[in-house]
C-alpha positions as a LaTeX table, in Angstrom:
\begin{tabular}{lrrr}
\hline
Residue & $x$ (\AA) & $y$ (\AA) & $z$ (\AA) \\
\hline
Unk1 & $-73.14$ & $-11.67$ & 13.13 \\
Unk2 & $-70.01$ & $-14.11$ & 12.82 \\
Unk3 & $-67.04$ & $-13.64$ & 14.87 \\
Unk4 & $-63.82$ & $-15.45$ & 14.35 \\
Unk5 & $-60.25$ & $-15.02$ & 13.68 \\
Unk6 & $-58.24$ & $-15.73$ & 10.42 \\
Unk7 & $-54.58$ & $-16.85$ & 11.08 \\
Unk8 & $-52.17$ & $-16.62$ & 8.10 \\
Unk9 & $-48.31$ & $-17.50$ & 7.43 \\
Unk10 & $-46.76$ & $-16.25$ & 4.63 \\
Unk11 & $-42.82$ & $-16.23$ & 4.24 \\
Unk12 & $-40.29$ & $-14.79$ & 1.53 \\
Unk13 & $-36.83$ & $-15.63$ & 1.05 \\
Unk14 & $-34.04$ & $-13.60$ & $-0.64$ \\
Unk15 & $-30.94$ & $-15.28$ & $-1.36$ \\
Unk16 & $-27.28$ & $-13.72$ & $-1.00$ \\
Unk17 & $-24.40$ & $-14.76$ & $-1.39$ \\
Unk18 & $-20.58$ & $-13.53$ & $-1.04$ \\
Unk19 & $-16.96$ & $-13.64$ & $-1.29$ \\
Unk20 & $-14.42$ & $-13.78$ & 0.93 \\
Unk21 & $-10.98$ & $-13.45$ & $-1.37$ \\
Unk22 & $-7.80$ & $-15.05$ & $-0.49$ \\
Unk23 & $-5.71$ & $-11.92$ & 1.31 \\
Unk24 & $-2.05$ & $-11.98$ & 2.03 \\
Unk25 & $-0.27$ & $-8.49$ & 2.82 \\
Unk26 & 3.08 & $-7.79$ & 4.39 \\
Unk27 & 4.49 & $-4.54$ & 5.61 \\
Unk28 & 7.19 & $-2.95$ & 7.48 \\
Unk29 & 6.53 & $-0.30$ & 9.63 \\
Unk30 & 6.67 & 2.43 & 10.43 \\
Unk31 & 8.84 & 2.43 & 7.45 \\
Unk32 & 11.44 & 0.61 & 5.56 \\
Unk33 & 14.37 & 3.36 & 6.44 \\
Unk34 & 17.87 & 1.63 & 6.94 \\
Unk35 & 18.95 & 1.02 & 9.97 \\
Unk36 & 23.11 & 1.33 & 11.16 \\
Unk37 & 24.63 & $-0.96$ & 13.75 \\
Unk38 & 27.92 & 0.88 & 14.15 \\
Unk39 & 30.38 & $-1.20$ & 16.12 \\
Unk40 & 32.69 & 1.20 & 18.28 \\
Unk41 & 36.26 & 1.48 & 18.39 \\
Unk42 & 38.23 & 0.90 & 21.72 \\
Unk43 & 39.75 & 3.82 & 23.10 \\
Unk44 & 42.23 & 2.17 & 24.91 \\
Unk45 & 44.41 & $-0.64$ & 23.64 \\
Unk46 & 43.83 & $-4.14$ & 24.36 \\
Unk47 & 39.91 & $-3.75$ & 24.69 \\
Unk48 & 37.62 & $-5.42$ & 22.14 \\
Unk49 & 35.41 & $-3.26$ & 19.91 \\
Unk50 & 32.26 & $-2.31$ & 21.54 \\
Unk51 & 29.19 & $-4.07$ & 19.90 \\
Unk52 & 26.25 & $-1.36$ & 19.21 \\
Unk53 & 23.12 & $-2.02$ & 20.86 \\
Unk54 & 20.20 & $-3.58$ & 19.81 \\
Unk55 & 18.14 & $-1.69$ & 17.18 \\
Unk56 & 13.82 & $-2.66$ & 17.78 \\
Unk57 & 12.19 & 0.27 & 15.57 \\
Unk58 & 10.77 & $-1.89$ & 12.98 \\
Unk59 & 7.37 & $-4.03$ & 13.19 \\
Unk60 & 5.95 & $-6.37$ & 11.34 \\
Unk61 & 2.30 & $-5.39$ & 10.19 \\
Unk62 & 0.34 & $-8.42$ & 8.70 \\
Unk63 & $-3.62$ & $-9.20$ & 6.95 \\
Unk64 & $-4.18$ & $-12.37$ & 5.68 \\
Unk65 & $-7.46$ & $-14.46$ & 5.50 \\
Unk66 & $-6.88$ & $-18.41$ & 4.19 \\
Unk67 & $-9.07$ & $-21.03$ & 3.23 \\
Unk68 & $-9.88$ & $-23.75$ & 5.46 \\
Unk69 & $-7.10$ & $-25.82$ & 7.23 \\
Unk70 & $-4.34$ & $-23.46$ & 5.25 \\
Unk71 & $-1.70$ & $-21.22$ & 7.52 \\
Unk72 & 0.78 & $-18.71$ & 6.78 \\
Unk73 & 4.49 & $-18.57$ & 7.44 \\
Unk74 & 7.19 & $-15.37$ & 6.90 \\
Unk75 & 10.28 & $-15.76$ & 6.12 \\
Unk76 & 13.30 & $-13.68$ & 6.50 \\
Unk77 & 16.89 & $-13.72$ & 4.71 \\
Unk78 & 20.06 & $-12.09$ & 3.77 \\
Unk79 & 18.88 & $-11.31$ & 0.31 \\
Unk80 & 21.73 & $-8.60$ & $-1.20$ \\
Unk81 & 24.95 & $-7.93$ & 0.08 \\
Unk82 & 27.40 & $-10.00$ & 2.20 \\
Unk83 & 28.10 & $-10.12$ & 6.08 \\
Unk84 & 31.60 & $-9.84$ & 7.06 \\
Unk85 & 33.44 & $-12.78$ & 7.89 \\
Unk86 & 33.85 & $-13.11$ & 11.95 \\
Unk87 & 30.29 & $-11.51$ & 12.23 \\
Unk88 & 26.89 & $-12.67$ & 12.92 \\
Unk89 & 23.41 & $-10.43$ & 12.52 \\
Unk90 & 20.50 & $-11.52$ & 14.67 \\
Unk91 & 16.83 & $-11.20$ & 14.62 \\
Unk92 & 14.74 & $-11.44$ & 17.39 \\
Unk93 & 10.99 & $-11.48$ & 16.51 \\
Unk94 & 8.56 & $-10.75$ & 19.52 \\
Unk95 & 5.52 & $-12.38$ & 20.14 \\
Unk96 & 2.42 & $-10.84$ & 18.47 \\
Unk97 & 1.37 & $-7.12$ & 20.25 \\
Unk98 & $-1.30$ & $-4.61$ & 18.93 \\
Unk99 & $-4.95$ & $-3.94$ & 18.07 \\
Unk100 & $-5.37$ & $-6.58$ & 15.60 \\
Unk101 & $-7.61$ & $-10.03$ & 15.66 \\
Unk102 & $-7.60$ & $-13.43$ & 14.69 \\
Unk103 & $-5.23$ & $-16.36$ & 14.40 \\
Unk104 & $-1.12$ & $-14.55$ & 14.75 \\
Unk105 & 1.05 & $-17.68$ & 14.95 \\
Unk106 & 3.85 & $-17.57$ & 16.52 \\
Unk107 & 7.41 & $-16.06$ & 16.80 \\
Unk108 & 10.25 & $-17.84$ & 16.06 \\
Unk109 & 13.19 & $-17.44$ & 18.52 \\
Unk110 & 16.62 & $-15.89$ & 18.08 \\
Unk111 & 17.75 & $-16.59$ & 14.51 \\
Unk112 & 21.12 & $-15.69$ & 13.03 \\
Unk113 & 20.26 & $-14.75$ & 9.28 \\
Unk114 & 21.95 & $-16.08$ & 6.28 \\
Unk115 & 21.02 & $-15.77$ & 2.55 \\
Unk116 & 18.78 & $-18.53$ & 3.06 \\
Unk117 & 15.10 & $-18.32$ & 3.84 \\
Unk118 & 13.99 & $-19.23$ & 7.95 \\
Unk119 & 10.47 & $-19.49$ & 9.44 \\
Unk120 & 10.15 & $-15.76$ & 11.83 \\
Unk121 & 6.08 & $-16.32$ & 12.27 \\
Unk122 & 4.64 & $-19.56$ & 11.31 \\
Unk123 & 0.87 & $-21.03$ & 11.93 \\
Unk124 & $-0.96$ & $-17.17$ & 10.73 \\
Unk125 & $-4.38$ & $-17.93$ & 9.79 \\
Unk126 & $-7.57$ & $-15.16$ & 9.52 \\
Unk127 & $-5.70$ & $-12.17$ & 11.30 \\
Unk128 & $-4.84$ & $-8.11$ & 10.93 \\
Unk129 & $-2.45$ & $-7.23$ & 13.53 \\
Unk130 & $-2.99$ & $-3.14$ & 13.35 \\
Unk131 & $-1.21$ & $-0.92$ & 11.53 \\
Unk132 & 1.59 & 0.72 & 12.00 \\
Unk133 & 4.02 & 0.78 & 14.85 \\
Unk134 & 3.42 & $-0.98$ & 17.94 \\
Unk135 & 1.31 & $-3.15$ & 15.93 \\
Unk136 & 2.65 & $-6.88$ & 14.81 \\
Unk137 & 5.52 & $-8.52$ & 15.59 \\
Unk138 & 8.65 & $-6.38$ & 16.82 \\
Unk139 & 11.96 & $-7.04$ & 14.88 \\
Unk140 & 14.89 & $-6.48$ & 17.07 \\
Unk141 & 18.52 & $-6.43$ & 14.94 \\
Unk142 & 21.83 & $-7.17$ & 16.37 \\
Unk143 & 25.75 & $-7.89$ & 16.12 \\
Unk144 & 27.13 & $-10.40$ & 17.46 \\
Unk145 & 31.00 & $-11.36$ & 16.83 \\
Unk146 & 31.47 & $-14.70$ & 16.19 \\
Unk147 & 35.07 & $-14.86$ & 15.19 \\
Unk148 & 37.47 & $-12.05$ & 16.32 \\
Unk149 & 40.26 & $-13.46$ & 14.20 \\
Unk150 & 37.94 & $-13.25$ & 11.25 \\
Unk151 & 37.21 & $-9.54$ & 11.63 \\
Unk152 & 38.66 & $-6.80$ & 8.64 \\
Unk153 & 38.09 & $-3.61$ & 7.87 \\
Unk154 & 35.39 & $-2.53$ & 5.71 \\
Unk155 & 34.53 & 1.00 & 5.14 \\
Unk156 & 30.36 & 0.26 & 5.26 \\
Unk157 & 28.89 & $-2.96$ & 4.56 \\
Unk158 & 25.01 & $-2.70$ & 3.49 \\
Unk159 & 22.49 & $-5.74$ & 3.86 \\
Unk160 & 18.93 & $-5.92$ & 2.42 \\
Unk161 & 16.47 & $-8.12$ & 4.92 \\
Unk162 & 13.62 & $-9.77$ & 2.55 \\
Unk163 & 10.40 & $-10.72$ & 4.99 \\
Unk164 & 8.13 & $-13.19$ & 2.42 \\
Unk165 & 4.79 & $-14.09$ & 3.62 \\
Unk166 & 3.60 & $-17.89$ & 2.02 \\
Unk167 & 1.25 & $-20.19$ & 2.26 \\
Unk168 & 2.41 & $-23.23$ & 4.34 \\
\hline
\end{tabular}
């Protein structure tokens, strides 16, 4: 009778392979609803006209995924209709807040928009930032009067805001 042991190695291999597509999607949340700054009238004369407050109801909601060493900007602007003369309308973008992941960039600081394009988030790379409220980057809107001598009566004055999200 033989006794002995028989060691064997065998291996397979199976091979796979996938794609990750180039994603870049923008929203506004929770929706893209106009928003009214009203600017108050004095009820007494010789006081100013009362600027409205801030308005910070909209977010930002971003996914993107880049190739290698790329980054993502957005951009705002004026894009239809015209600002009266004597004011200015800010943005302030916050810092990135929600349930999302990855690479968010960062906020630009306190920008006075014109019809030209400026940098709100630059340096986005792989990221989701959540959806939906509370999720993103907050956009707070307001007046400022720049020129008092400037100022004249308009009924309503209506603005579109254009966010673009690019490729650096």
């Amino acid at each position: 009778m033989l006794v002995g042991s028989v060691m064997a190695q065998t291996t397979a291999s199976a091979s796979i392979s996938f794609n990750l597509p180039s994603v870049g999607l923008l929203d506004l949340e929770p929706n893209n609803s106009a928003i009214t700054l009203a600017m108050q009238s004095p009820t007494e004369a010789g006081r100013a006209l009362t600027v409205p407050s801030s308005n910070n109801t909209k977010w930002l909601n971003v996914t993107s995924s880049v190739a290698v060493g790329v980054t993502r900007k957005i951009t705002a602007q004026i894009s239809s209709g015209t600002l009266p003369a004597g004011l200015n309308l800010l943005l302030t973008v916050s810092a990135y807040s929600g349930s999302g992941s990855g690479t968010f960039g960062t906020a630009g600081s306190n920008l006075s928009l014109t019809t030209s394009a400026q940098n709100v988030v630059t340096g986005i790379g792989g990221a989701y930032t959540g959806n939906g409220a509370n999720n993103g980057y907050n956009l707070t809107y307001s007046l400022q009067i720049s020129n008092y001598g400037q100022l004249k009566h308009d009924a309503s004055t209506s603005l579109t805001i254009t966010y673009t999200l690019t490729d650096n």
